[in-house]
N, CA and C atoms as a LAMMPS dump frame, in Angstrom:
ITEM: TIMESTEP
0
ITEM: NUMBER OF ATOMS
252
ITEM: BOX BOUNDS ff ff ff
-5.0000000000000000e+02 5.0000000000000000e+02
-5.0000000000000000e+02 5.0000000000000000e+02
-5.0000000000000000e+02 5.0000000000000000e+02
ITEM: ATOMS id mol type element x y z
1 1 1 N 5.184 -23.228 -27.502
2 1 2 C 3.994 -23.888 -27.042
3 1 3 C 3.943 -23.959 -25.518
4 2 1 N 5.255 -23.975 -24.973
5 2 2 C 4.994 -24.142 -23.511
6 2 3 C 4.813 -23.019 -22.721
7 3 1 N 5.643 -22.159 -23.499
8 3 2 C 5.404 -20.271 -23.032
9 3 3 C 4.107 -20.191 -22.975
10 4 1 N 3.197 -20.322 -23.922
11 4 2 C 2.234 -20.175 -24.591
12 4 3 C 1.135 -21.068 -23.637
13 5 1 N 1.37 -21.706 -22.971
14 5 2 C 0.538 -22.909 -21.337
15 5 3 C 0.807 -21.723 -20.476
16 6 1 N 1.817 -21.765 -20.046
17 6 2 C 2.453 -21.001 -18.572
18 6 3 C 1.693 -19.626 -18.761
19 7 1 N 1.458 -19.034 -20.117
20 7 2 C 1.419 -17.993 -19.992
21 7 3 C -0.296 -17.825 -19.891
22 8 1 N -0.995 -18.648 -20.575
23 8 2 C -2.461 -18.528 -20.553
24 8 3 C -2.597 -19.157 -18.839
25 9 1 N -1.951 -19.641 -18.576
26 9 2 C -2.442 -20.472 -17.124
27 9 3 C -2.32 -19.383 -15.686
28 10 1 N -0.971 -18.431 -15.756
29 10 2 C -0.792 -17.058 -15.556
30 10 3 C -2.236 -16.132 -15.288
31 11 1 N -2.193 -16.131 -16.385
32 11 2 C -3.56 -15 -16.557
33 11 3 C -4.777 -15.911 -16.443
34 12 1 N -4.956 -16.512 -16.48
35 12 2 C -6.487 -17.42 -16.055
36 12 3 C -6.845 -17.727 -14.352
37 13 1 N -5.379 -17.823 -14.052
38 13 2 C -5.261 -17.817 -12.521
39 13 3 C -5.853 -16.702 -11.429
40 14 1 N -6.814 -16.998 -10.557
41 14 2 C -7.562 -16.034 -9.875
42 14 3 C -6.848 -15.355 -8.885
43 15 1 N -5.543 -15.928 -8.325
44 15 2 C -4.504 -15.888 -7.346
45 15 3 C -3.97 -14.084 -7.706
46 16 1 N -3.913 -14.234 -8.972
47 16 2 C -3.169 -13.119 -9.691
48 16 3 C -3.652 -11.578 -9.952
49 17 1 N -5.068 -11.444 -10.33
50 17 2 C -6.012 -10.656 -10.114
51 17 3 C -6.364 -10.204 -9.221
52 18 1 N -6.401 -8.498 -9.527
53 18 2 C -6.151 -7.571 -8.567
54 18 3 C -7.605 -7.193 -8.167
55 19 1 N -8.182 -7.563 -8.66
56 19 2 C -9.702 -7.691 -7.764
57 19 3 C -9.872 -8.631 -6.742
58 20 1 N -8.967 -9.584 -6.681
59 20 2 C -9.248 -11.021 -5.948
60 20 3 C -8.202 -10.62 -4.435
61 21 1 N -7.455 -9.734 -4.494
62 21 2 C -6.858 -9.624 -3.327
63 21 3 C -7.653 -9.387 -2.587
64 22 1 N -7.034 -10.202 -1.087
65 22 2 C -7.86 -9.822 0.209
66 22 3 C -8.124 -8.507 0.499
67 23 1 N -9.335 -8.801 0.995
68 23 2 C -10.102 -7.403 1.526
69 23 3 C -9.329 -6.882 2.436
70 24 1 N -8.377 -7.748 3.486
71 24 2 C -7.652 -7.3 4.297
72 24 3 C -6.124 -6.103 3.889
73 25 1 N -6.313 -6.401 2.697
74 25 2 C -4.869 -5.962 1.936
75 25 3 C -5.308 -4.577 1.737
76 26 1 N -6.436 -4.477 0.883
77 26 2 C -6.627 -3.392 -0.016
78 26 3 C -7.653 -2.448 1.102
79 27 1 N -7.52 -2.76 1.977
80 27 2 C -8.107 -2.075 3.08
81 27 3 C -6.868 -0.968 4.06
82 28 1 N -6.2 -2.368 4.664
83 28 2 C -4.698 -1.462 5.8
84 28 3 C -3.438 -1.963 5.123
85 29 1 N -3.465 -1.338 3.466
86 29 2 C -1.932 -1.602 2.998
87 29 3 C -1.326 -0.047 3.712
88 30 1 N -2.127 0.856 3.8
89 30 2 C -1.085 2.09 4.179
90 30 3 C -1.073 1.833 5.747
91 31 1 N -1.627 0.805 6.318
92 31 2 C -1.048 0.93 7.853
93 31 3 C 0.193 -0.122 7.68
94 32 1 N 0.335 -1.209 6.415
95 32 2 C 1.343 -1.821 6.834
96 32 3 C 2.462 -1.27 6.102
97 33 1 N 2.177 -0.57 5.563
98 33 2 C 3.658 0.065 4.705
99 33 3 C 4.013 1.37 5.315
100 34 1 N 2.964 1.793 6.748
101 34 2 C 3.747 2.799 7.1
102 34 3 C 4.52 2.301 8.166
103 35 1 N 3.933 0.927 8.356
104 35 2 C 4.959 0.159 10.042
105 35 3 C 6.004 -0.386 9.095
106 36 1 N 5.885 -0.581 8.185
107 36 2 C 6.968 -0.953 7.835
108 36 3 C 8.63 -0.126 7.198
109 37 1 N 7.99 1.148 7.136
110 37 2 C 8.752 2.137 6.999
111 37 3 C 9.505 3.168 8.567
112 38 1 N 8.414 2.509 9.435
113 38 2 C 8.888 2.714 10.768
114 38 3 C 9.556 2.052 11.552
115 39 1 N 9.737 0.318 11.097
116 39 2 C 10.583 -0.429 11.275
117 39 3 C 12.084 0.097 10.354
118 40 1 N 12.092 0.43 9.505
119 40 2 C 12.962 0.696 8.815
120 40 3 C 13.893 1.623 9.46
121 41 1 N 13.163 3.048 10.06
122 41 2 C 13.637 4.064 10.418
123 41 3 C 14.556 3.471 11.831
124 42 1 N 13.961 3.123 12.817
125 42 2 C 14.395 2.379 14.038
126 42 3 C 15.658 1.22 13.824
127 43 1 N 15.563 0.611 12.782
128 43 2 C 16.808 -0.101 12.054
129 43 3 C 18.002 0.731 12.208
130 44 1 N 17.472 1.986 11.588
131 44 2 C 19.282 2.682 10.991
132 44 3 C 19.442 3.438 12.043
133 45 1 N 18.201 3.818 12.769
134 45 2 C 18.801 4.053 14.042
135 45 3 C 19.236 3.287 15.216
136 46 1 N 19.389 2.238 15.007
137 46 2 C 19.971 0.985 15.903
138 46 3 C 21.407 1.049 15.148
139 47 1 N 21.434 1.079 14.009
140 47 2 C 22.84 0.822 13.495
141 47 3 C 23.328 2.319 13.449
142 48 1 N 23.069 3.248 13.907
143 48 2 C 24.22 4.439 14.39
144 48 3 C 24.035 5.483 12.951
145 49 1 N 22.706 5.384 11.98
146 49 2 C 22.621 6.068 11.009
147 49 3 C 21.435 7.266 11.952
148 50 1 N 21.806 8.161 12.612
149 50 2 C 21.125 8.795 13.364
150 50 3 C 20.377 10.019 12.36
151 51 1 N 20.817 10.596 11.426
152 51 2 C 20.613 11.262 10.564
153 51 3 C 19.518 11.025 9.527
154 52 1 N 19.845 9.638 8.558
155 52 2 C 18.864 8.741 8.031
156 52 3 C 17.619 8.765 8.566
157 53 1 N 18.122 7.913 10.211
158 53 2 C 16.769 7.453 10.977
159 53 3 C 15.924 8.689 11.043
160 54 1 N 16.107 10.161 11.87
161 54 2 C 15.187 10.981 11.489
162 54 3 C 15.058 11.14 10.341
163 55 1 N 15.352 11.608 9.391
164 55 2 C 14.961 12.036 7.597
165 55 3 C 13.697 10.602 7.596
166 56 1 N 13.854 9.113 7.427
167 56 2 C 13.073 8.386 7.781
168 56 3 C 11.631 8.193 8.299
169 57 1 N 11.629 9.016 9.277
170 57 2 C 10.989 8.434 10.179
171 57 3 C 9.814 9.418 10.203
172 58 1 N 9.334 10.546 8.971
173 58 2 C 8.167 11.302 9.006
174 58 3 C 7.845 10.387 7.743
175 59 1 N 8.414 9.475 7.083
176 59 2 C 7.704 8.806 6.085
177 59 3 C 6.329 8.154 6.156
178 60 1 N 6.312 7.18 7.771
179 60 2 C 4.892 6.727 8.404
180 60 3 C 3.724 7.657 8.231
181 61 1 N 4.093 8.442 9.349
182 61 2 C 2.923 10.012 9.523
183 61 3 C 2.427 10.587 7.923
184 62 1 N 3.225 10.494 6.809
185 62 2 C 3.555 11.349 5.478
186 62 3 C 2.136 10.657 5.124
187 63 1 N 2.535 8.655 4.845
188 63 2 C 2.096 7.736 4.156
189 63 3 C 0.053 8.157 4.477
190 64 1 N 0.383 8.141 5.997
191 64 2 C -1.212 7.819 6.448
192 64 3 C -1.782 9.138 6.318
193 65 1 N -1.138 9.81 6.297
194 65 2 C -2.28 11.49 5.815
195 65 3 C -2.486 10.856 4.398
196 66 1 N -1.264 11.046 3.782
197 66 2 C -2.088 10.846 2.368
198 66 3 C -3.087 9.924 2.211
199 67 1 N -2.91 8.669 3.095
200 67 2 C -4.024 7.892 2.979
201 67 3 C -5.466 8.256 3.25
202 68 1 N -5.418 8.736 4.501
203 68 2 C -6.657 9.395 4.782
204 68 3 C -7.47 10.767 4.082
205 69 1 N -6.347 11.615 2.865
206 69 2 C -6.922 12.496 2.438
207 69 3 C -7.363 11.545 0.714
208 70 1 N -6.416 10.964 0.626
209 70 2 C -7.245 9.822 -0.366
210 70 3 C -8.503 9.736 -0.403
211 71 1 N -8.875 8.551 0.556
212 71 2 C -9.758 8.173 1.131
213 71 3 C -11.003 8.871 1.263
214 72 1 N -11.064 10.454 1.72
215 72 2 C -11.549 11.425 2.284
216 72 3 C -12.51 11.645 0.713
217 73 1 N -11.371 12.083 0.018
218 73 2 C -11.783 12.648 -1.601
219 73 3 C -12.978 11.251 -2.611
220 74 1 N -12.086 10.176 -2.192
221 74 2 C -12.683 8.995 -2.765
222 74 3 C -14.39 9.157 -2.349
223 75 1 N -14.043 8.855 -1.284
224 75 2 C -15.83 8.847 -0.448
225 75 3 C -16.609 10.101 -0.874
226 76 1 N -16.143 11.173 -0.946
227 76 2 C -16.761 12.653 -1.586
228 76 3 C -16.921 12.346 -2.649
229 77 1 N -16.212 11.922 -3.933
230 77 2 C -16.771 11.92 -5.237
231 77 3 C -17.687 10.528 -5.389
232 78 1 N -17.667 9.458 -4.554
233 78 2 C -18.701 8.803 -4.428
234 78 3 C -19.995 9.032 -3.983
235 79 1 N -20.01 9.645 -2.825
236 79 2 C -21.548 10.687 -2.51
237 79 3 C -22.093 11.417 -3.701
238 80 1 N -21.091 12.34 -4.266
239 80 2 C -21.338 13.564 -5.433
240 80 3 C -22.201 12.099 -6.362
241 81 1 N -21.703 11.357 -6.997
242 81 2 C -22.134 10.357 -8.429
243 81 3 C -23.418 9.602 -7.89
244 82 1 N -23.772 9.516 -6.487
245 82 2 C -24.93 8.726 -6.14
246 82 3 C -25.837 9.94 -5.864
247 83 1 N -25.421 11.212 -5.837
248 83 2 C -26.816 12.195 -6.069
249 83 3 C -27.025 12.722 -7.275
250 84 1 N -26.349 12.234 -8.424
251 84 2 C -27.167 12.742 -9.364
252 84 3 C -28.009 12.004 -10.031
């Protein structure tokens, strides 16, 4: 019975729903997960992983193309469905 609270209260919760995330999120998650993968790289190259840190450190550049060719395609098949 109490699973059975927690768990309807869970899913009723607006906090949780992935429509309800900030606009800010679902907008520059690939700018913050590519700084954050560039923080990463600069890490192991502070700690003497010089090797790592480059292999690393095209992950940023990798993240935001793909983002932008995402993006690119998204907006194209949205144009294409509003002209027919």
């Amino acid at each position: 019975m109490i699973f059975y609270f927690f768990l309807h209260n869970f899913e009723e919760n607006k906090l949780y729903k992935m429509n309800k995330l900030p606009k800010f999120l679902t907008i520059y998650y690939p700018i913050i997960l590519a700084f954050i993968c560039l923080l990463y790289s600069v890490t192991l190259g502070l700690l003497g992983y010089t090797d790592e840190a480059q292999y690393s450190a095209h992950w940023p550049g990798t993240i935001l193309l793909f983002a932008i060719a995402i993006r690119q395609r998204r907006s194209d098949l949205n144009k294409k469905s509003s002209r027919r």
